[in-house]
VEXDREN-2710 file (C-alpha; in Angstrom, 1 decimal):
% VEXDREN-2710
k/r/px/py/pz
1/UNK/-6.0/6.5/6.7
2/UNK/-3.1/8.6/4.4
3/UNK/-0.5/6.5/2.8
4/UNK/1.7/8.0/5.9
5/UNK/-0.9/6.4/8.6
6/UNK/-0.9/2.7/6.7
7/UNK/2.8/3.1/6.8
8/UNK/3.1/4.0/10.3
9/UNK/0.5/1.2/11.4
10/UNK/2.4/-1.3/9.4
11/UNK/5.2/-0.2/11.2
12/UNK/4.0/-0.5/14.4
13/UNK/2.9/-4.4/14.4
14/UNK/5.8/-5.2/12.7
15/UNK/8.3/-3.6/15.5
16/UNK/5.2/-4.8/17.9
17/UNK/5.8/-8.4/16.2
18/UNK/9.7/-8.4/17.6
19/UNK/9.2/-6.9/20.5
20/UNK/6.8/-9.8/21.5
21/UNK/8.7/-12.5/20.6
22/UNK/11.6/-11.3/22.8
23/UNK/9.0/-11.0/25.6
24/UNK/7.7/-14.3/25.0
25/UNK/11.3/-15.6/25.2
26/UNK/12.2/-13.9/27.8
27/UNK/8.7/-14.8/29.8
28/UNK/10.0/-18.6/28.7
29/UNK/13.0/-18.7/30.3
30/UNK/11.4/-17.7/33.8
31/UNK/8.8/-20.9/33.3
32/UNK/12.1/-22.6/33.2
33/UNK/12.7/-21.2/36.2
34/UNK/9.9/-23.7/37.7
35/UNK/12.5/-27.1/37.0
36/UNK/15.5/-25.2/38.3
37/UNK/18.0/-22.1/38.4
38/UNK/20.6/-24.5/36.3
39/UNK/18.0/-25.4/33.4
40/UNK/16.7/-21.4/33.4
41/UNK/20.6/-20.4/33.1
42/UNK/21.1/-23.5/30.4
43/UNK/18.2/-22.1/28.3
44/UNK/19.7/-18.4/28.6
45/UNK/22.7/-19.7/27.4
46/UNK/21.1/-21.2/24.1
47/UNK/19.0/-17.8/23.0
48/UNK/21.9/-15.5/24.8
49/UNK/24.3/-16.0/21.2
50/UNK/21.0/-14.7/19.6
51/UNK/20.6/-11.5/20.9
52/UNK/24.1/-10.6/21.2
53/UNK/24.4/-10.4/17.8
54/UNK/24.7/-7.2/16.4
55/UNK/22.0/-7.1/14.4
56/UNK/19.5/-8.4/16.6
57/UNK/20.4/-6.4/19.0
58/UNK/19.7/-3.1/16.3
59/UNK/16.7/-4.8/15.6
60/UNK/15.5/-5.2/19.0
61/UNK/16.6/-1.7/20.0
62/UNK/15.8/-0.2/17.2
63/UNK/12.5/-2.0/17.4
64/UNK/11.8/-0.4/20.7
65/UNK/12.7/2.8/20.1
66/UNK/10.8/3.0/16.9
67/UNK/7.7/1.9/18.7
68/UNK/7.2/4.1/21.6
69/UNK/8.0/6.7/18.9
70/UNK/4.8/5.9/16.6
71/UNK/2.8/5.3/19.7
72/UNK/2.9/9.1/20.2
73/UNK/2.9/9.7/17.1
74/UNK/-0.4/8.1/16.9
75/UNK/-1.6/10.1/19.2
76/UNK/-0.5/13.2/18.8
77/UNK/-2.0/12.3/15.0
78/UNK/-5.3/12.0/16.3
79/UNK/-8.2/14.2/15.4
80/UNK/-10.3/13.3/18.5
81/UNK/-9.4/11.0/21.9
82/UNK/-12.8/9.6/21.7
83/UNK/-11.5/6.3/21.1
84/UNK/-12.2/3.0/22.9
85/UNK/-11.3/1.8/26.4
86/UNK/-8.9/-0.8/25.3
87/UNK/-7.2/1.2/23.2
88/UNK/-6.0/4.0/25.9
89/UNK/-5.5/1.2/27.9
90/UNK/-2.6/-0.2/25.5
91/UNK/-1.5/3.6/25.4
92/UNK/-1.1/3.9/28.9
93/UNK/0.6/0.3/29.1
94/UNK/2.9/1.3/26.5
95/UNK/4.1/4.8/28.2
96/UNK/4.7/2.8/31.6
97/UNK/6.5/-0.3/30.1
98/UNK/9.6/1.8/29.5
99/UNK/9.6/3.5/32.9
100/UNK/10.2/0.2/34.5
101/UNK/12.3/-1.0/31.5
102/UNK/14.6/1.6/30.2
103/UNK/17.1/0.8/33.3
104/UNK/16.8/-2.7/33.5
105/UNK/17.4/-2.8/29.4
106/UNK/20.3/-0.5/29.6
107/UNK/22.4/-2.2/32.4
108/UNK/22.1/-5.6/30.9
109/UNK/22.4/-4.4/27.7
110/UNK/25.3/-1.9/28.1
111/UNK/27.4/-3.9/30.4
112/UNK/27.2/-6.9/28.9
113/UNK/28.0/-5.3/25.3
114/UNK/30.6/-3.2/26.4
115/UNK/32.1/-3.9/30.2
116/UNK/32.5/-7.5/29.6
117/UNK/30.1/-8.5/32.2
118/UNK/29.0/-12.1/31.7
119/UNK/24.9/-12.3/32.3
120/UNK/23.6/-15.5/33.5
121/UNK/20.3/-16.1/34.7
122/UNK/21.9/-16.8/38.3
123/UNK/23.5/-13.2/37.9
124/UNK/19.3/-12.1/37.3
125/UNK/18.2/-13.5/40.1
126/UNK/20.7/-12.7/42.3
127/UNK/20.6/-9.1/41.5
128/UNK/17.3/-8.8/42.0
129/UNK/15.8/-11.6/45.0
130/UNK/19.0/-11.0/47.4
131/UNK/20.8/-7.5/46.3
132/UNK/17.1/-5.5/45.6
133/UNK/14.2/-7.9/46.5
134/UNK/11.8/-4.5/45.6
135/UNK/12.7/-4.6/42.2
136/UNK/11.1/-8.3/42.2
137/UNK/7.6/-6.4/42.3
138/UNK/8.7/-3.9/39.8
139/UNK/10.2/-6.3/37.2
140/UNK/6.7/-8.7/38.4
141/UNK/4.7/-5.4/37.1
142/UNK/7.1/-4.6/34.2
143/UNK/6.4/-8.6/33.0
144/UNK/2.4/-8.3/33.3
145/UNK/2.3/-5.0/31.5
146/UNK/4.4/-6.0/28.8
147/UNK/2.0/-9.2/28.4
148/UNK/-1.3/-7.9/28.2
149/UNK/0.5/-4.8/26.4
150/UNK/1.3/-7.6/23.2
151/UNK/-1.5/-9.4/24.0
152/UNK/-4.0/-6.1/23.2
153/UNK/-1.9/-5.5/20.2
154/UNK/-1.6/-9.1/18.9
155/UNK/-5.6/-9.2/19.2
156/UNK/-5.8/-6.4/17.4
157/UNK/-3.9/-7.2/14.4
158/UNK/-6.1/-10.5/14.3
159/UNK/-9.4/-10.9/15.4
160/UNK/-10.7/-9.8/11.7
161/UNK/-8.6/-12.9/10.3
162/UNK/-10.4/-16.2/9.5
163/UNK/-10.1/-18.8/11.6
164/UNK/-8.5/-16.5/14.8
165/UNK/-12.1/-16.5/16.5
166/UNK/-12.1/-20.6/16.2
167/UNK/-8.9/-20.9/18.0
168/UNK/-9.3/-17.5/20.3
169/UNK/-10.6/-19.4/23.3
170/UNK/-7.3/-21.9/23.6
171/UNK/-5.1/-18.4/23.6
172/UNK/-7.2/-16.7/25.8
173/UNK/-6.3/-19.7/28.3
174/UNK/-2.7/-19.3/27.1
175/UNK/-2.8/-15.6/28.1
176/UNK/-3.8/-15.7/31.5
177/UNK/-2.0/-19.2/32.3
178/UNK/1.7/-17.7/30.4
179/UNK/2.3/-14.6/32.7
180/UNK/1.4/-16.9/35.9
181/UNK/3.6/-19.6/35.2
182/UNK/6.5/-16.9/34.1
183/UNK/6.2/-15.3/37.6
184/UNK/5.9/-18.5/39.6
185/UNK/9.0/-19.6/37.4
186/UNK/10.7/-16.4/38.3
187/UNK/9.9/-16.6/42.1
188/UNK/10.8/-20.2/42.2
189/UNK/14.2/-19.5/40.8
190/UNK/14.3/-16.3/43.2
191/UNK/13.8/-18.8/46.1
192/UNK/16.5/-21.5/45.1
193/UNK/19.0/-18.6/45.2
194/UNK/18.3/-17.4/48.4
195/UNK/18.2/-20.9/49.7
196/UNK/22.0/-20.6/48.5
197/UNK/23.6/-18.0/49.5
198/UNK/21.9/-18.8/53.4
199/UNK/23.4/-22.0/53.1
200/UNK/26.9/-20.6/51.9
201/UNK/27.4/-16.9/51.3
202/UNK/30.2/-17.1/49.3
203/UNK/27.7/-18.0/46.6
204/UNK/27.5/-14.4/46.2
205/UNK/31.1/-13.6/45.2
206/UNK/31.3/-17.2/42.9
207/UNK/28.4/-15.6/40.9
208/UNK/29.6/-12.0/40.7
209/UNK/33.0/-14.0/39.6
210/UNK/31.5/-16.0/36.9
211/UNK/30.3/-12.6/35.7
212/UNK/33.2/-10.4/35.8
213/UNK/31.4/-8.1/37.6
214/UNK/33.3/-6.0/40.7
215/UNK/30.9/-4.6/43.5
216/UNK/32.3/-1.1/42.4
217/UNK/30.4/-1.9/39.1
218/UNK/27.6/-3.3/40.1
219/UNK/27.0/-0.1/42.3
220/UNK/27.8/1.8/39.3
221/UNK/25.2/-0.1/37.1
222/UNK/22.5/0.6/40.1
223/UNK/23.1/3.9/40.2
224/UNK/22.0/4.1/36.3
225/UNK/19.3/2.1/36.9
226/UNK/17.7/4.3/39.4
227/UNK/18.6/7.5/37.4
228/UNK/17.1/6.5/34.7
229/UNK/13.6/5.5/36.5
230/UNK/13.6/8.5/38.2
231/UNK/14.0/10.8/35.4
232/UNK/12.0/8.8/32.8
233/UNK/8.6/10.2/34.7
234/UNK/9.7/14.3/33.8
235/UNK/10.9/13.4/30.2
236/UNK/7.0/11.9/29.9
237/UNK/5.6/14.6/31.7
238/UNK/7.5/16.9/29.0
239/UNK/6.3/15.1/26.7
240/UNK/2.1/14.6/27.5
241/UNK/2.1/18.9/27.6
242/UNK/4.0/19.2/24.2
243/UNK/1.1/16.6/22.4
244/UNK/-1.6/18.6/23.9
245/UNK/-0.3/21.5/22.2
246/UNK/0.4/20.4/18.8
247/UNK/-3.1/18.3/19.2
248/UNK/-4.9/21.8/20.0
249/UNK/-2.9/23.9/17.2
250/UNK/-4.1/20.4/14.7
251/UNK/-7.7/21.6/16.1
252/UNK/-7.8/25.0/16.1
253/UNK/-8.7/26.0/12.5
254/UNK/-12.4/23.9/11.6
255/UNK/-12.1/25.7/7.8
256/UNK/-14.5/22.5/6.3
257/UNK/-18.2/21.2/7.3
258/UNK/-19.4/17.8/6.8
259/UNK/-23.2/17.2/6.5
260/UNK/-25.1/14.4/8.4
261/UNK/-28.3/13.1/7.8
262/UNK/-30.9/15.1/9.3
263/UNK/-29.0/18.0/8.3
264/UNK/-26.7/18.1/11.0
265/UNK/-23.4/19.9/9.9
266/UNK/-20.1/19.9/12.0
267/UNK/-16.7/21.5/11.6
268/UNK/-13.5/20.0/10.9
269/UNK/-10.2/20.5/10.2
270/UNK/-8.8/19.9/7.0
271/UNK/-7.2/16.8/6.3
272/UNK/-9.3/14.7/9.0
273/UNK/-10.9/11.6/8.2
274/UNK/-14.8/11.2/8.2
275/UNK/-14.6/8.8/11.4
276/UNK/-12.6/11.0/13.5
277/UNK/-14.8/14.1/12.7
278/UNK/-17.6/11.9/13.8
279/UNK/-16.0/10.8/16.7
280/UNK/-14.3/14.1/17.2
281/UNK/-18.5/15.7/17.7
282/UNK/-20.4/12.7/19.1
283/UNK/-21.9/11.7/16.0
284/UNK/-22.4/8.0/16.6
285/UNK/-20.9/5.9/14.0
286/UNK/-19.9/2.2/13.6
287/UNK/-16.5/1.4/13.4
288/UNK/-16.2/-2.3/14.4
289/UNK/-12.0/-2.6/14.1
290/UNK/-11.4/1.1/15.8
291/UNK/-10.5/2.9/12.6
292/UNK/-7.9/0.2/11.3
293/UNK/-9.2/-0.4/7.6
294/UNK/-10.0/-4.1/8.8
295/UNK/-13.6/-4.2/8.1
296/UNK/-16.2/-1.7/6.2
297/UNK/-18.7/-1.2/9.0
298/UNK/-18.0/2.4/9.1
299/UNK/-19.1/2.8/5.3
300/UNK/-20.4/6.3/3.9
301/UNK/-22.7/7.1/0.9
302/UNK/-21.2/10.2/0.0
303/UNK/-24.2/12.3/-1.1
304/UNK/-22.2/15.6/-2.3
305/UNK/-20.2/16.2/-5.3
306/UNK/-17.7/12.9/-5.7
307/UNK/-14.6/14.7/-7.9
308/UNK/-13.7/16.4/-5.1
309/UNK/-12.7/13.1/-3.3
310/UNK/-9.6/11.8/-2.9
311/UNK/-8.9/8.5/-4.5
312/UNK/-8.7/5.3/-2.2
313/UNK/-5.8/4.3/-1.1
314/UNK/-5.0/0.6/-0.9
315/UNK/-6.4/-0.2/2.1
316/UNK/-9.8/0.9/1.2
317/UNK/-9.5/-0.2/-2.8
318/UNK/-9.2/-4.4/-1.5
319/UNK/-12.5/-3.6/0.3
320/UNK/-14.3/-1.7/-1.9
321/UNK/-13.0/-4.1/-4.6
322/UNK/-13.9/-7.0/-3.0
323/UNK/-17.5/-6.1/-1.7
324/UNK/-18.1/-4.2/-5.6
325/UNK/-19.0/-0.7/-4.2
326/UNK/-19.4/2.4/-6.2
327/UNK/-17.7/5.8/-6.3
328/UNK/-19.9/6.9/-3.9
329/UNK/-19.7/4.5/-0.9
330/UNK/-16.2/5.4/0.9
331/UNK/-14.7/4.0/4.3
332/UNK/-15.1/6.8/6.7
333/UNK/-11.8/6.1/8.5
334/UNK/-9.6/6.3/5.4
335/UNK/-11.2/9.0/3.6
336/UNK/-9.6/11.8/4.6
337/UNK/-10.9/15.1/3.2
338/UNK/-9.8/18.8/2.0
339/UNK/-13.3/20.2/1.0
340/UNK/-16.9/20.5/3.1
341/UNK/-18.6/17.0/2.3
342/UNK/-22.1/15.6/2.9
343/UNK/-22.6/11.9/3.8
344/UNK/-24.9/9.0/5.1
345/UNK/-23.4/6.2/7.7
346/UNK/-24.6/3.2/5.6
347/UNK/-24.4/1.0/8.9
348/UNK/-26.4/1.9/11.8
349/UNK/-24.4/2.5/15.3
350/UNK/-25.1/0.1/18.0
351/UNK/-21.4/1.0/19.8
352/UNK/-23.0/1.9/23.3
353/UNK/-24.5/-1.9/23.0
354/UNK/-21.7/-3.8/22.2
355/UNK/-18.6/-4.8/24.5
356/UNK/-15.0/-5.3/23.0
357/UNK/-15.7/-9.5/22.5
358/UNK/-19.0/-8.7/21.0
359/UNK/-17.2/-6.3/18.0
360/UNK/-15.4/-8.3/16.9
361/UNK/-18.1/-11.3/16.8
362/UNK/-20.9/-8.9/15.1
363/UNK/-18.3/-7.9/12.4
364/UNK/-18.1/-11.2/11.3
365/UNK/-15.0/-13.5/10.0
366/UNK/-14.4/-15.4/6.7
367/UNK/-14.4/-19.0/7.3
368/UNK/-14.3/-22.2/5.2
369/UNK/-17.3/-23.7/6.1
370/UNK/-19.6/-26.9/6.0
371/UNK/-23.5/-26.0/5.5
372/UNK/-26.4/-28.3/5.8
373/UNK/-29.8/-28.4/4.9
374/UNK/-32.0/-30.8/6.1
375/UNK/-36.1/-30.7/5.3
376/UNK/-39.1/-33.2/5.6
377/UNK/-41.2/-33.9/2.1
378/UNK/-44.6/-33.1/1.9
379/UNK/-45.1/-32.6/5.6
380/UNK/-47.5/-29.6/5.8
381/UNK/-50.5/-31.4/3.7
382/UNK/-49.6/-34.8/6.1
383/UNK/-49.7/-32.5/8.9
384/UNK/-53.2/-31.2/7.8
385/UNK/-54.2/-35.1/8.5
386/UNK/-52.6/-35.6/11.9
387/UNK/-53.8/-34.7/15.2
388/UNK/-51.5/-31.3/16.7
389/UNK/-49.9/-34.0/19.0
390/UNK/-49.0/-36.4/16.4
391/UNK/-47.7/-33.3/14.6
392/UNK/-45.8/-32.1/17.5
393/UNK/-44.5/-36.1/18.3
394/UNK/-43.3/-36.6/14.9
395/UNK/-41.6/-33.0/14.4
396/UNK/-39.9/-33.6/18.0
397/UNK/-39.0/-37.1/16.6
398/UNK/-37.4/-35.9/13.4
399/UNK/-35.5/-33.0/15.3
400/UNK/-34.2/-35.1/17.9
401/UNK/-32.4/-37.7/15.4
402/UNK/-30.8/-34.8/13.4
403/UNK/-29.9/-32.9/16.3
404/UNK/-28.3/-36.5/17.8
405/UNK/-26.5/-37.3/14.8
406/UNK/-24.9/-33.9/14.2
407/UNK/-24.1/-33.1/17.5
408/UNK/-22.1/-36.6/17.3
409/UNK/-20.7/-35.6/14.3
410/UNK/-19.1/-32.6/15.5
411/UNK/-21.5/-30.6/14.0
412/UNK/-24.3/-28.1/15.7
413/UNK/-27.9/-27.2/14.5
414/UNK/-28.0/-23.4/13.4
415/UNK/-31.1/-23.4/13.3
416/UNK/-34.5/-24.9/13.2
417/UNK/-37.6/-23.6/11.0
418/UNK/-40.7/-25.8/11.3
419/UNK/-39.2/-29.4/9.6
420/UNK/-36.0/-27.0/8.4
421/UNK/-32.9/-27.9/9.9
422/UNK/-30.1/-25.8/8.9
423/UNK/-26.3/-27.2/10.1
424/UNK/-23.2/-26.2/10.4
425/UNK/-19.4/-27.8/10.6
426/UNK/-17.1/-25.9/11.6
427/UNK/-15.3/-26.7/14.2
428/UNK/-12.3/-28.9/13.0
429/UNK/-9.3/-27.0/11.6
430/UNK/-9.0/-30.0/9.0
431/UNK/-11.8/-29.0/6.2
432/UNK/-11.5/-33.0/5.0
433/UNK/-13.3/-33.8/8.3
434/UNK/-15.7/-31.3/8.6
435/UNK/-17.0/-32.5/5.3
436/UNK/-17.0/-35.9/6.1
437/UNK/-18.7/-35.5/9.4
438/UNK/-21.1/-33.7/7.8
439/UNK/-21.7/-37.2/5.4
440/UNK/-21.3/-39.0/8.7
441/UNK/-24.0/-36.8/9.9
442/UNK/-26.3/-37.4/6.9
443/UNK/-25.6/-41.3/6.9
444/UNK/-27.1/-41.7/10.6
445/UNK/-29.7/-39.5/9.7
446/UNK/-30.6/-41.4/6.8
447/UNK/-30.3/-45.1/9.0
448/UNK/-32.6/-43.2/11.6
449/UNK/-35.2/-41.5/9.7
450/UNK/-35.7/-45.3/8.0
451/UNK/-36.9/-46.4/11.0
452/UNK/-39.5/-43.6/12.3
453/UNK/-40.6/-43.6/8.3
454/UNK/-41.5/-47.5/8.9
455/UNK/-43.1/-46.5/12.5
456/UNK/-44.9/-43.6/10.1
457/UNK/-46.6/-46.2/7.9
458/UNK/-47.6/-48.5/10.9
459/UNK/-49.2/-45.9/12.7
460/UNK/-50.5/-43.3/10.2
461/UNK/-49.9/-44.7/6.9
462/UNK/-47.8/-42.8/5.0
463/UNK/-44.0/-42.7/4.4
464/UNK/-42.2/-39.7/6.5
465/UNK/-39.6/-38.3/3.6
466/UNK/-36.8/-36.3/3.4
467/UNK/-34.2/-34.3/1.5
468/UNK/-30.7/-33.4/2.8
469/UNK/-28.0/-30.6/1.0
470/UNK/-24.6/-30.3/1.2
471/UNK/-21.7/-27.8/0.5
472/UNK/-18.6/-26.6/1.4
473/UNK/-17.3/-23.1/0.8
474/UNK/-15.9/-19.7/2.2
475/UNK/-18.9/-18.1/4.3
476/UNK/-19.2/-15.1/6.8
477/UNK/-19.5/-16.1/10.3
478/UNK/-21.0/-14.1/12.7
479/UNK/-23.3/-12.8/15.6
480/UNK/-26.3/-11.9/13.7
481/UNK/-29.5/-10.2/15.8
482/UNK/-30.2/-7.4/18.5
483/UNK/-30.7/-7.3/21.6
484/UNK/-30.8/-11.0/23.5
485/UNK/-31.9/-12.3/20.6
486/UNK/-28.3/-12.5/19.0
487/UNK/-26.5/-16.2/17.8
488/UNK/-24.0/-16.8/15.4
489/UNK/-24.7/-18.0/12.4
490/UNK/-23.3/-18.0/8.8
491/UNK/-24.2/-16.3/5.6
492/UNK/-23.1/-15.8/2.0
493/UNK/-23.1/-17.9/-1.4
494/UNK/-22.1/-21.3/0.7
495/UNK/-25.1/-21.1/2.2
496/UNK/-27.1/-20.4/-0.1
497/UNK/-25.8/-23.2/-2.7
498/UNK/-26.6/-25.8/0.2
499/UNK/-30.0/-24.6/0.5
500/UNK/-31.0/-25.0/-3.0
501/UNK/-29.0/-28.1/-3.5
502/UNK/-31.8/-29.3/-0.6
503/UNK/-34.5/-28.0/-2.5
504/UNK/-33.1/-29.7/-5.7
505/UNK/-33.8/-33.1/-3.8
506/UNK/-37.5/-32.8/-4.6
507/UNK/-37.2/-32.8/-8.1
508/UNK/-34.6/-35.3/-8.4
509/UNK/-36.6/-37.5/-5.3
510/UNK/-33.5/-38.0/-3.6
511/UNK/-32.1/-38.3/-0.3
512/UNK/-28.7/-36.8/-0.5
513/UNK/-27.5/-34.3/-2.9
514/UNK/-24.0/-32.5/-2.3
515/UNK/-21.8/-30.2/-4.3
516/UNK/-19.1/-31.7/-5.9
517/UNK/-16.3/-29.2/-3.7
518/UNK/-17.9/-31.3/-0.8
519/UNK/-17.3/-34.8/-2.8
520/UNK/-14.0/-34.1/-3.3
521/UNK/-13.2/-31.7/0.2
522/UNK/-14.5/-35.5/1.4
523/UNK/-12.9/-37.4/-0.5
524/UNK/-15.8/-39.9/-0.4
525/UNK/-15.1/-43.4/-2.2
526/UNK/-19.1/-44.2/-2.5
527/UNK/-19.9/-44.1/-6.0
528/UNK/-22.9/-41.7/-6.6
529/UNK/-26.3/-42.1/-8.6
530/UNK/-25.4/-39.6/-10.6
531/UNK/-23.5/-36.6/-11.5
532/UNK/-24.9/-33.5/-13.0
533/UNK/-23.9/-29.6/-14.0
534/UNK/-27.3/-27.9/-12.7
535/UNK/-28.5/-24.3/-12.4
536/UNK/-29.2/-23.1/-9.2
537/UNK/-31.0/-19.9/-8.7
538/UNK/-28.8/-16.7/-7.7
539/UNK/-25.8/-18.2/-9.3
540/UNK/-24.6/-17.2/-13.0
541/UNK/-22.6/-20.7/-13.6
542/UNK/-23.6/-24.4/-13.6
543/UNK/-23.0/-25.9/-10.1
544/UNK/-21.3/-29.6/-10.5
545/UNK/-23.6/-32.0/-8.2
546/UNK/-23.7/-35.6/-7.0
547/UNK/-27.1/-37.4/-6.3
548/UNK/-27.0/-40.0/-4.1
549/UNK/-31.1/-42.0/-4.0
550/UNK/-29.9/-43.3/-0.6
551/UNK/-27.7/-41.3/2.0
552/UNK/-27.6/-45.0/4.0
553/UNK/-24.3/-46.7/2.2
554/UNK/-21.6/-43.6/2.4
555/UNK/-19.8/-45.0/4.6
556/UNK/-19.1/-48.5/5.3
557/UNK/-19.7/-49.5/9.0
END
């Protein structure tokens, strides 16, 4: 992506942003709509000031404008249309939102700006449920396309963000359940003025009175309305024949090759980006964001000479800062090249395999985390003494009172590896309880395991020992596998810490050792055995630790 395209796409969410939230307002005041036509028209009157400001109403306007305008500019931009489902379908979305709009916009903008026409949401409903009852399906269809149009585009700009997939399943309910109580607001309303004006017709002219509006203007205003719907559709059609053109002039001169493994060479355009020349000649390649710059799945090795290459622009210097890459390793969707090039996809595609959901889950999110470890001491050579059943019974034992007492502790098992219980809390948005869920967690596990150790030494004679770990930390989250056999799980340094702070439990023949981020994330008051700066393996610094002997007293019941 140019400087130019970062621009424009910053652009675009930010007019996007203010064009949603005048939606959202606007999709409020019909819910109002559902406790009556006088609290929908006293809500209009305490946002109405807003808009008719000046500014706002540039911004708005301007907003709009400015928006359709980089839509087809970003596709006119385009090197290729091979570009996801969703994506056309917020293009096409976005070309028919003004077709409905443009009228509906202009005579309530216009003549409330400058023919002194008073809007109320009465006025609305009037105009539409008893004057033009077929516009109600029209402005129904303008509301729904609108929705899922900002809906598309909000996801868009956040389903790389930590924390967004925790919380996506509330807005997904808050997505469907918004645009349905809008339009049962707006019909509700619709039907409390009808019920008026059969009960007393003069309703009509109070209303039309209250607004200042004549029925030679209103006919006036209708007439504008209908023009411009009706000649909205040939300015488009203008329009979809002039961005063919230019797109085919863009693609008519293929002056530069690029080189794909297996010696596969294709011919592109000067200026295009690696990703669109892939897409642009079927050459499967992972882009898990659709080309944005919001994750590094469609990485190259560039294998040919590098001082040709253009330097990275900012959006591709944070990620190739942050994950330490070389010169040679590029993102494919911002580099955009001048010279033939030869280069290696350093992620394999699996696009055909994955739906939209499952993108954005296999790319993974940045999350502050809680990670567990839990593992039985010594239990292969006891194990060598039991019976397989008494092996099996005990295992199942074990499993089942971790399993109980993080599952009640909001937590949930990642993952179980013979006696290796891996855990993960994550699902509070406060971090102070996730970490002390997760020492709730170990405390019953502790209280528990005391029990089955003294059934241990009844029955077989030996103690059944443990050793849990504990840390708190940022952590990728994601869907990692193939096939069926995909779950999410979480990987990184947080993990990694809590595994050998686990392992560190045999040497120091304790129950419980945690990181000191989790002691303090905690804010735990119990008092541990000790406190020490060790040396964990894979990390160049000391690691500041608690020891706790006993994982039974944490918490006072």
């Amino acid at each position: 992506m140019s400087a130019t395209k970062a621009t424009v796409s910053k652009l675009r969410g930010i007019t996007g942003i203010v064009i949603f939230i005048y939606v959202v307002v606007h999709m409020s005041n019909h819910i109002v709509g559902l406790v009556s036509l006088s609290a929908a028209d006293a809500m209009l009157d305490n946002v109405r000031w807003f808009w008719h400001l000046t500014l706002a109403a540039i911004i708005l306007y301007a907003s709009l404008f400015i928006h359709a305008g980089l839509g087809v500019f970003s596709v006119v931009s385009k090197y290729s249309f091979r570009i996801r489902l969703i994506d056309w379908v917020q293009l096409g979305t976005g070309l028919l939102i003004p077709w409905i709009l443009i009228g509906h916009a202009f005579v309530g903008g216009y003549s409330t700006r400058f023919l002194g026409v008073k809007d109320s949401y009465e006025l609305t409903t009037l105009a539409t449920w008893v004057f033009d009852p077929v516009s109600v399906a029209t402005l129904s269809f303008l509301l729904i396309l609108a929705w899922g149009h900002g809906v598309i585009g909000v996801n868009n700009m956040l389903r790389f963000h930590a924390g967004y997939q925790r919380i996506k399943p509330m807005l997904v309910i808050v997505a469907w359940l918004f645009p349905v109580l809008s339009l049962l607001g707006f019909a509700s309303a619709g039907k409390e003025i009808i019920a008026k004006v059969m009960l007393d017709p003069n309703v009509i002219g109070q209303v039309m009175m209250n607004a200042q509006l004549s029925m030679e203007m209103a006919g006036y205003l209708t007439q504008v309305n209908v023009a411009a719907q009706k000649y909205y559709p040939f300015g488009l059609a203008l329009l979809i024949p002039i961005a063919f053109v230019l797109f085919r002039i863009r693609n008519r001169k293929k002056d530069i090759s690029i080189t794909y493994p297996g010696n596969k060479v294709v011919h592109a355009d000067r200026g295009i980006s690696v990703l669109d020349a892939s897409r642009q000649n079927s050459i499967p390649h992972m882009s898990m964001c659709g080309g944005r710059g919001r994750c590094s799945t469609c990485r190259i090795r560039v294998m040919s000479d590098l001082s040709h290459l253009p330097e990275r622009n900012a959006i591709e210097r944070n990620i190739a800062d942050k994950l330490k890459w070389d010169d040679s390793i590029r993102l494919a969707c911002q580099l955009h090249i001048d010279q033939s090039i030869e280069v290696r996809p350093l992620v394999r595609s699996t696009s055909d395999e994955l739906t939209t959901d499952s993108r954005g889950a296999l790319s993974g999110r940045e999350e502050h985390i809680v990670v567990m470890f839990i593992d039985l001491r010594d239990f292969t050579p006891i194990s060598e003494n039991l019976l397989p059943y008494d092996t099996v019974y005990l295992l199942n034992q074990y499993i089942e009172i971790a399993s109980k007492a993080i599952a009640s502790c909001n937590g949930r098992i990642d993952k179980i590896i013979g006696d290796g219980v891996m855990a993960l809390f994550v699902d509070q948005d406060d971090q102070q309880k996730n970490a002390r869920n997760a020492l709730k967690a170990s405390q019953q596990i502790a209280e528990q395991m005391a029990s089955l150790s003294k059934q241990c030494q009844e029955d077989f004679g030996f103690d059944l020992r443990f050793g849990i770990g504990i840390h708190s930390g940022l952590s990728v989250v994601g869907q990692i596998g193939h096939g069926k056999d995909i779950s999410e799980t979480a990987i990184g340094d947080c993990v990694n810490i809590a595994s050998r702070l686990e392992q560190l439990t045999k040497a120091e023949k304790s129950q419980l050792i945690i990181s000191m981020e989790l002691m303090q994330d905690a804010d735990l008051k119990a008092k541990p055995d000790a406190v020490k700066n060790v040396k964990l393996k894979g990390k160049s610094k000391p690691v500041e630790v608690c020891v706790f002997n006993s994982a039974t007293a944490l918490f006072a019941h």
